[in-house]
N, C-alpha and C positions, 0 to 999 in steps of 0.2 A: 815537091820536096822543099821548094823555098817555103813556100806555104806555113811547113811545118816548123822548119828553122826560124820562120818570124814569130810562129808563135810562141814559139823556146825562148825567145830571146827576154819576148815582154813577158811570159812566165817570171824569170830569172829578176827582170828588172823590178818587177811588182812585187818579188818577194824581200829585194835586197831593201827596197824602200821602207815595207813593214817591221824589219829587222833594225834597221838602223837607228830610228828613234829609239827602239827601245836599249839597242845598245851604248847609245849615248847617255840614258836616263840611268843607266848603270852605273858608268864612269862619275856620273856625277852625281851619286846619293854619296859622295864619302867626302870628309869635310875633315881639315890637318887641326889639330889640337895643339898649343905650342905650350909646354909645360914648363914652367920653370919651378926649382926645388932650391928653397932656401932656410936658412939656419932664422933665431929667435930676431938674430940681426942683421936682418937682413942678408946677408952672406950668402953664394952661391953657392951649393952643394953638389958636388960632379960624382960620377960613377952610383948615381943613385937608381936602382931598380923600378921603374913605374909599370905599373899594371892598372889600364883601362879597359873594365867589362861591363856586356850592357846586357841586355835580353839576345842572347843568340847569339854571344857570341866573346874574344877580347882582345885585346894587341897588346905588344909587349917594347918596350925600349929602355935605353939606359942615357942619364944625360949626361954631356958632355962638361969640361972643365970650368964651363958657365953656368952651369946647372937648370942647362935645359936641355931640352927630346922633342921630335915630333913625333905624335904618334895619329895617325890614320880611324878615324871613328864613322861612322852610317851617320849620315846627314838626321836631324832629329832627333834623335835615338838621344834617352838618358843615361848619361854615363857615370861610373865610380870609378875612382881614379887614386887609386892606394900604391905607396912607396917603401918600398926595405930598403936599410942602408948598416952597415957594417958599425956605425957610431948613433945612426941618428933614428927617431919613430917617432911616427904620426897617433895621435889616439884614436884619431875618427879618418875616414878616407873623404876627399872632397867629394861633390857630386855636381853636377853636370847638368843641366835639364838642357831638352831640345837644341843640340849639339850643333854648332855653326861655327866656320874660320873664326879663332879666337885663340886670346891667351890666356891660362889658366894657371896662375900661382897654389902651390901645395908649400905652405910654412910648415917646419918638421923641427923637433927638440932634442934637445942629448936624451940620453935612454935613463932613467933611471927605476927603482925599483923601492921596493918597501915594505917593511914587517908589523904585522898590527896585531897587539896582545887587547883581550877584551879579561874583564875578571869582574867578578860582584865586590861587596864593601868588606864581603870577609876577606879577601885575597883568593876565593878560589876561583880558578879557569873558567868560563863561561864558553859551553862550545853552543855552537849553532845560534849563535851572533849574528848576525846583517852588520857587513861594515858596504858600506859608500863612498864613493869618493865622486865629487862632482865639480864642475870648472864652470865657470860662466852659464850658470842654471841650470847646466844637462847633466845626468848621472856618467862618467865616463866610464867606472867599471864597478860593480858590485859583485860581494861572493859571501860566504859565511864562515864562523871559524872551527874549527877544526878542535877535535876532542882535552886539545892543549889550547884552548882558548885561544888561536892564534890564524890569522889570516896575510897569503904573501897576494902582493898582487902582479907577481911579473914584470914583467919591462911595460913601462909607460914611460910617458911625457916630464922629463924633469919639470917642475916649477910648482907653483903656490895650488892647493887643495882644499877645499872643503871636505873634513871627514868627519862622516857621523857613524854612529855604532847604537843598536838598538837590539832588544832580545823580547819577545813577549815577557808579561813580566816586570819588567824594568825601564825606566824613565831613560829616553834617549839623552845622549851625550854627545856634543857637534865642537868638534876644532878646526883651527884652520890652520896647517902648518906644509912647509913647503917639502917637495920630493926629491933626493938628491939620489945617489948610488947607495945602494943599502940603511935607507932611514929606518929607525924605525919608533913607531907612535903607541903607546897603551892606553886603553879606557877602565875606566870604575865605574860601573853602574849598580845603580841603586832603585831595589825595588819599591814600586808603586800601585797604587788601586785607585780606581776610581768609581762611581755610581751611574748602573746600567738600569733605566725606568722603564719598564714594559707595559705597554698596552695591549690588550687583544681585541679586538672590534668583530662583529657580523658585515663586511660588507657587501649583505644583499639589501640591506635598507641604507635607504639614502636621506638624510648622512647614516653614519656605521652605526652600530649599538655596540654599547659596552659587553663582553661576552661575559656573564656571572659563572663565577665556580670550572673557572678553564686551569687547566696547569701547563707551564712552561718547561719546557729541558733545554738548558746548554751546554754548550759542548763545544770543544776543542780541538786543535790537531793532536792533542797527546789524550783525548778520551774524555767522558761524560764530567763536565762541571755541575751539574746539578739539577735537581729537578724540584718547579716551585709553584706552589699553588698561589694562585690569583684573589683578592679579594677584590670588590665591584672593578672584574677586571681590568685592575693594573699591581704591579707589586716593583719594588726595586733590592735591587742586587750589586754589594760591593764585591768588583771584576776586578781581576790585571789587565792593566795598562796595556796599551799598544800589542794588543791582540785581536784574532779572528774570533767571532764565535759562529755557532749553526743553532739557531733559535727554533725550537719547532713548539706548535701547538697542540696542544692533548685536550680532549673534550670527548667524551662518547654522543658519537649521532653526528658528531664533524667531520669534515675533512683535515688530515693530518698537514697541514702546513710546513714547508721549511722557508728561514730567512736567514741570509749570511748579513753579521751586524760588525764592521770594523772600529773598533775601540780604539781613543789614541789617549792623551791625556788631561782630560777632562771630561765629567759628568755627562752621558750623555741620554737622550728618552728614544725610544723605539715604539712606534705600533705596526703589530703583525694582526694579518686579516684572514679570516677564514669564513666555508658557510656550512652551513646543515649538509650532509652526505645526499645525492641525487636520489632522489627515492617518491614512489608516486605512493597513490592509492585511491583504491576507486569504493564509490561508497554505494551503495543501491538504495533505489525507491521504493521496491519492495522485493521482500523474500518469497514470495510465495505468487506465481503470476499462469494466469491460464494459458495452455498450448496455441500460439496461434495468435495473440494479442502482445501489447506491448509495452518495455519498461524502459526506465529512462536512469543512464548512469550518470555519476558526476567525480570527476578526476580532479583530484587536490594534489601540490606535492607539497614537500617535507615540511615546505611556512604553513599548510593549511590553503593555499591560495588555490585556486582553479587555472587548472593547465589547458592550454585551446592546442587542438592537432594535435593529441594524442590519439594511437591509434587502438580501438577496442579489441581483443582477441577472445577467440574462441575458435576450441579443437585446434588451435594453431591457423588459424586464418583472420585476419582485418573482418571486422564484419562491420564496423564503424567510427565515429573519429569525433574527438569534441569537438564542441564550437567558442567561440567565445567566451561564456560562462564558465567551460569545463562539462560541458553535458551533452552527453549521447544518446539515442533511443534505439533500442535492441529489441528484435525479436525470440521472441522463446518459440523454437520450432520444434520439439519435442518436450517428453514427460519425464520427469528424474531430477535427479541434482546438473546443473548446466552452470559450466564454472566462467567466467569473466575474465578477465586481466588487460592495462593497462601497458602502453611503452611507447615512450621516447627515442630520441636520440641517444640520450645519456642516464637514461632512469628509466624503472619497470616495477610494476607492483607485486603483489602478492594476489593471490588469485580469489574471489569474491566467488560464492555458490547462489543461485538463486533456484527454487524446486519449482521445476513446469508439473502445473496438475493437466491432466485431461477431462473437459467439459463433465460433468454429470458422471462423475466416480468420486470417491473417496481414497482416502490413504490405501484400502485395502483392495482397490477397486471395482467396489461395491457400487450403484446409483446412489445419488443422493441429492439432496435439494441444491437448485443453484444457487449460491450465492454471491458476491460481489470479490473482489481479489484482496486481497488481505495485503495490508500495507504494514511499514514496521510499528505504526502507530496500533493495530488494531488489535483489540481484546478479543479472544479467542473464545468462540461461544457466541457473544452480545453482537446483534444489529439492530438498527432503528427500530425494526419490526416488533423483534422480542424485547425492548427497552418499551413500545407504548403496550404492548399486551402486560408488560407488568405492572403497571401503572394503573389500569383497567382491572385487573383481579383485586391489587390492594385494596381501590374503591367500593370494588364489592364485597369483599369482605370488610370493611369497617361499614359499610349499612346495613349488612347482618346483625351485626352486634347491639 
């Protein structure tokens, strides 16, 4: 019985010991953040809401009439760390990286807000404006205006702004003026174009080729801007200003290309690239080949060039595969029409006929003299044979005479 109870005991002990570290290493992933919340001037700000959330997780506190909090954060851990306050707001929430005993200031502004009318040179509303507003290079809030040419942007940050206002269309317009409780700012913009120069290249040769007799479409977020044929592919196009466009390529026997082209304001060139549609074709040696002997294909694609590893099919089977060149040797195992075809990865031909005869028969299959295999070169009737026997008869007849 003792026996057992000793070994109860170092059970217990060996496990409290395994246990321990790790519950210490617990206690000590969490590291105190000392925030302090103050005004433009420095000024402490008390009863202020802080909220620090990371991945997994957040803690909440309110600071004291010093305008500060502790708040409790995971050792490492990146934190954000945003403040509500009854008079005051932050535009952006601090952030935190790799989180360790430290003290962390969140500077916070009177609240203010602001109305922003956009309108063209005639005085009418301009809706679906881009207004901006930006601080020390970063965008702090952007939105668009409204069917009354008009954009609010809520509670931000009283002070100095950069605002810009821009509409496809029309030439942007940037002030800089300050945000107080109910400002509010107007724009006049004034339409603009500028010269969009299009190229179309082949880039399957290197360098590109000029694409001849391509035509171009653009287009817009509100529908087709136009469509324009190329002369020694290139042509130019006066566009609105500080617009998107979708460029696409038109050519038959090409692939239809798209290109998104951002236009600001100034003249700018564009080349879009496209190549011939994937497309094989196999050419034969000859058309006409005895049962049992053999002919040799040659696999081009769309440039004309010779394709190596394409695979030869027939009846739906691989029967062989080009080589380097583009060239295959097939057998004709039967008599009839025996059809070819070519394919890729990405490209496939149309299918090629070559007619198997069988030895010593004719079309009708009758016997008939053997003769050699008829190639695409060869004259139908005429071989060497009967080219010198004519030759020999002429002779003999003109020494009649």
């Amino acid at each position: 019985m003792q026996r057992v109870f000793r070994l109860l005991f170092l059970v217990s002990v060996v496990g409290w010991l395994c246990i321990a570290p790790a519950g210490a290493a617990t206690t000590g992933s969490q590291v105190t953040l000392t925030v302090s919340v103050v005004d433009q001037g420095d000024v402490a700000v008390g009863g202020a809401d802080i909220t620090a959330s990371w991945d997994g997780g957040e803690a909440t506190a309110t600071t004291a009439s010093n305008g500060r909090a502790f708040v409790d954060v995971p050792a490492g851990a990146d934190v954000t760390v945003d403040v509500e306050h009854e008079d005051f707001v932050r535009n952006e929430p601090v952030e935190v990286e790799d989180a360790a005993e430290q003290d962390v200031t969140v500077r916070v502004a009177l609240k203010g807000n602001s109305i922003v009318t956009v309108e063209g040179t005639d005085g009418e509303p301009l809706a679906d404006a881009t207004v901006q507003f930006r601080q020390d290079g970063r965008t702090v809030l952007e939105g668009e205006t409204n069917g009354s040419g008009v954009f609010e942007t809520g509670v931000v940050e009283q002070g100095n702004y950069d605002v810009h206002a821009v509409k496809p269309g029309y030439l942007r317009e940037t002030a800089r003026y300050r945000v107080g409780l109910d400002t509010e700012q107007s724009f006049e913009l004034e339409r603009g174009s500028v010269y969009l120069d299009v190229t179309v290249v082949d880039d399957h040769f290197d360098p590109p080729r000029a694409l001849e007799e391509a035509r171009v479409r653009l287009s817009d977020s509100e529908g087709e801007y136009g469509t324009f044929r190329l002369t020694g592919g290139s042509s130019s196009h006066s566009v609105d200003v500080n617009n998107r466009y979708t460029l696409t390529v038109l050519k038959d026997g090409y692939v239809q290309e798209t290109t998104t082209v951002a236009v600001r304001e100034s003249d700018r060139a564009v080349e879009a690239a496209t190549q011939r549609l994937p497309n094989l074709t196999v050419e034969r040696q000859n058309s006409r080949v005895v049962v049992g002997e053999e002919t040799r294909l040659t696999v081009v694609n769309a440039y004309g060039e010779p394709v190596e590893g394409a695979e030869i099919r027939h009846q739906g089977e691989t029967v062989a595969e080009t080589d380097a060149g583009g060239e295959a040797v097939v057998t004709i195992e039967a008599a009839g029409a025996q059809e070819f075809s070519a394919v890729t990865g990405d490209a496939d031909s149309a299918p090629i006929t070559i007619e198997g005869i069988t030895p010593g028969a004719d079309d009708d299959g009758q016997p008939e003299e053997p003769g050699p295999t008829e190639t695409e070169a060869d004259l139908p009737g005429f071989g060497p044979a009967a080219a010198v026997l004519g030759v020999l008869g002429a002779v003999l007849l003109a020494s009649r005479r």
